[in-house]
Every structure is written in C-alpha cells, then in structure tokens.
C-alpha positions as CSV (number, residue, x, y, z in Angstrom):
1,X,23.0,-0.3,3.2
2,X,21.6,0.2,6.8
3,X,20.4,3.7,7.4
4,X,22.0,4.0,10.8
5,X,18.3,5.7,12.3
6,X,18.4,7.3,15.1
7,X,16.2,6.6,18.7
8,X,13.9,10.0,17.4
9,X,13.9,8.6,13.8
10,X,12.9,4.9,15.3
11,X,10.1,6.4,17.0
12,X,8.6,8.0,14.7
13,X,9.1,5.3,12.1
14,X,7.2,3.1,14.8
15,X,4.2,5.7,15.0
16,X,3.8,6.1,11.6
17,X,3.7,2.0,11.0
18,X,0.9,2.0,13.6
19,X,-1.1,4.7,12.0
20,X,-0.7,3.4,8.2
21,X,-1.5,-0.1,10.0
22,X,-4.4,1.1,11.1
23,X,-5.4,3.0,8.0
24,X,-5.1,0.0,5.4
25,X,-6.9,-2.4,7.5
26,X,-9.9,-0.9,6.9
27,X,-9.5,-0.8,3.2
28,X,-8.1,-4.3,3.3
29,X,-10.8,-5.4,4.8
30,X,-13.6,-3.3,2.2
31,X,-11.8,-4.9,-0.7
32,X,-11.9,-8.2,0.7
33,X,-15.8,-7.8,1.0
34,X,-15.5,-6.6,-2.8
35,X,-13.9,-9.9,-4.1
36,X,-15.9,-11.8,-2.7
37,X,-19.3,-10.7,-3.6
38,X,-17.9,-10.2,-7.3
39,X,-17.2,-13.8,-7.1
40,X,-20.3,-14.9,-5.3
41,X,-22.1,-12.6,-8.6
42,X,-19.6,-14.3,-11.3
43,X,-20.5,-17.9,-9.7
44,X,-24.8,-17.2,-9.5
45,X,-27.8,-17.7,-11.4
46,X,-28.6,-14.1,-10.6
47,X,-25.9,-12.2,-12.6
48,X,-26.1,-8.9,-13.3
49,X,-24.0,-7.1,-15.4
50,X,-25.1,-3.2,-14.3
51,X,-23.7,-4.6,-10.5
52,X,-21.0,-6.4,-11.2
53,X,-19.3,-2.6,-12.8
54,X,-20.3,-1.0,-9.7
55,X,-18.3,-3.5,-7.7
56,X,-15.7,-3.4,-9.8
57,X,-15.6,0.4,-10.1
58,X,-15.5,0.1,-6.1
59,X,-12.8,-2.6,-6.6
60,X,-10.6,0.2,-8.6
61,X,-11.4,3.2,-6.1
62,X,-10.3,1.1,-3.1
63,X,-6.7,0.1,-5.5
64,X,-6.6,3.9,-6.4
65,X,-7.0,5.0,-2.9
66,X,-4.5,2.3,-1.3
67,X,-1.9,3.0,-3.6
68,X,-2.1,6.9,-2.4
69,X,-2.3,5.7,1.1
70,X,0.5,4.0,0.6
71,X,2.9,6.5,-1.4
72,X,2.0,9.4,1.4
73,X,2.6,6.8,3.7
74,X,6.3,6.3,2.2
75,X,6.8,9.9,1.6
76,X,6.4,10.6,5.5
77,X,8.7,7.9,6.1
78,X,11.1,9.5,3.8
79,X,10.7,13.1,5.2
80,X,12.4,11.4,8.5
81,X,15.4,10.4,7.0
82,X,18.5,13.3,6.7
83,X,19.8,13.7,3.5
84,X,22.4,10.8,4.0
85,X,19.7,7.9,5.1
86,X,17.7,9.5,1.8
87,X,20.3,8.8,-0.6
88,X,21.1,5.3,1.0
89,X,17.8,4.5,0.3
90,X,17.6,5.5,-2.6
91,X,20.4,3.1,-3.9
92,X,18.9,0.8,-1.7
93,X,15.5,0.9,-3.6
94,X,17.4,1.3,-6.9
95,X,18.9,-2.3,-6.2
96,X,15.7,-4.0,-5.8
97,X,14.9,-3.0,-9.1
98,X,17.9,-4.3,-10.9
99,X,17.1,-7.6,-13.0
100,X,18.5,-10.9,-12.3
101,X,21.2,-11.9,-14.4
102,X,20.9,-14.9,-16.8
C-alpha cells in the first residue's frame, strides 16, 4: 500500500511534521506538568478537592485541544495526497482497524 509521494508531496509532508512537532510539544509538555501536580495533590496531606477539578478540567482541555491538533494536523496531510494516494490510504487505515482473528 505505499502511496508512491512525490518530491513536492515529500516536502511538504516534511514541513508539516516539523510544524505539528513543534505544536504538540508544548502541550506535551503542559500536560506533563498537569499529571504530575495531580499526583503530587492525590499523594499530600494538603488535598483539596476544589483544585484537584481545576487540574483535571485543564487535564481534559489540553486532551480536547491535542486531539484537534492532531485531526487538522492529519487533514492537511491528507489534502496533499491526489485522489489515488487518498483512497490507498484509506484502505490502508481501514486495515489497521480490522481485528485479529482467533
């Protein structure tokens, strides 16, 4: 199932992997800082409930705005392919979603 991308389609594959790189590494990094101070909270004498929802409620706006991040990020990759290289993927994608047998 190789896509057969061209040198233009390669480059601008490789830009937008540097940008999105660039872009999730901040929220990586925010989310990481998250998880950890909700388990420094979970694991101290000074719990507090009222603080502990606004991490978490930070904890679901990072998810929610890394999983847009990523599906824009995806959908530009996509709007690089032809209409070939889109259906290829497409049952490409398709088979990572078919269930072992047994």
């Amino acid at each position: 199932h190789d896509l057969n991308l061209t040198t233009a389609q390669n480059a601008k594959i490789l830009i937008l992997l540097e940008k999105e790189r660039d872009l999730m590494e901040e929220d990586r990094d925010e989310a990481r800082k998250v998880r950890r101070d909700i388990e420094e909270m979970t694991l101290s004498d000074d719990f507090d409930k009222e603080k502990l929802e606004k991490l978490i409620d930070k904890s679901l706006m990072l998810h929610k705005r890394y999983a847009l991040k990523k599906a824009e990020f995806s959908h530009e990759l996509y709007a690089v392919l032809d209409q070939q290289q889109r259906q290829a993927l497409k049952i490409k994608m398709l088979s990572f979603n078919t269930p072992f047998p047994g």
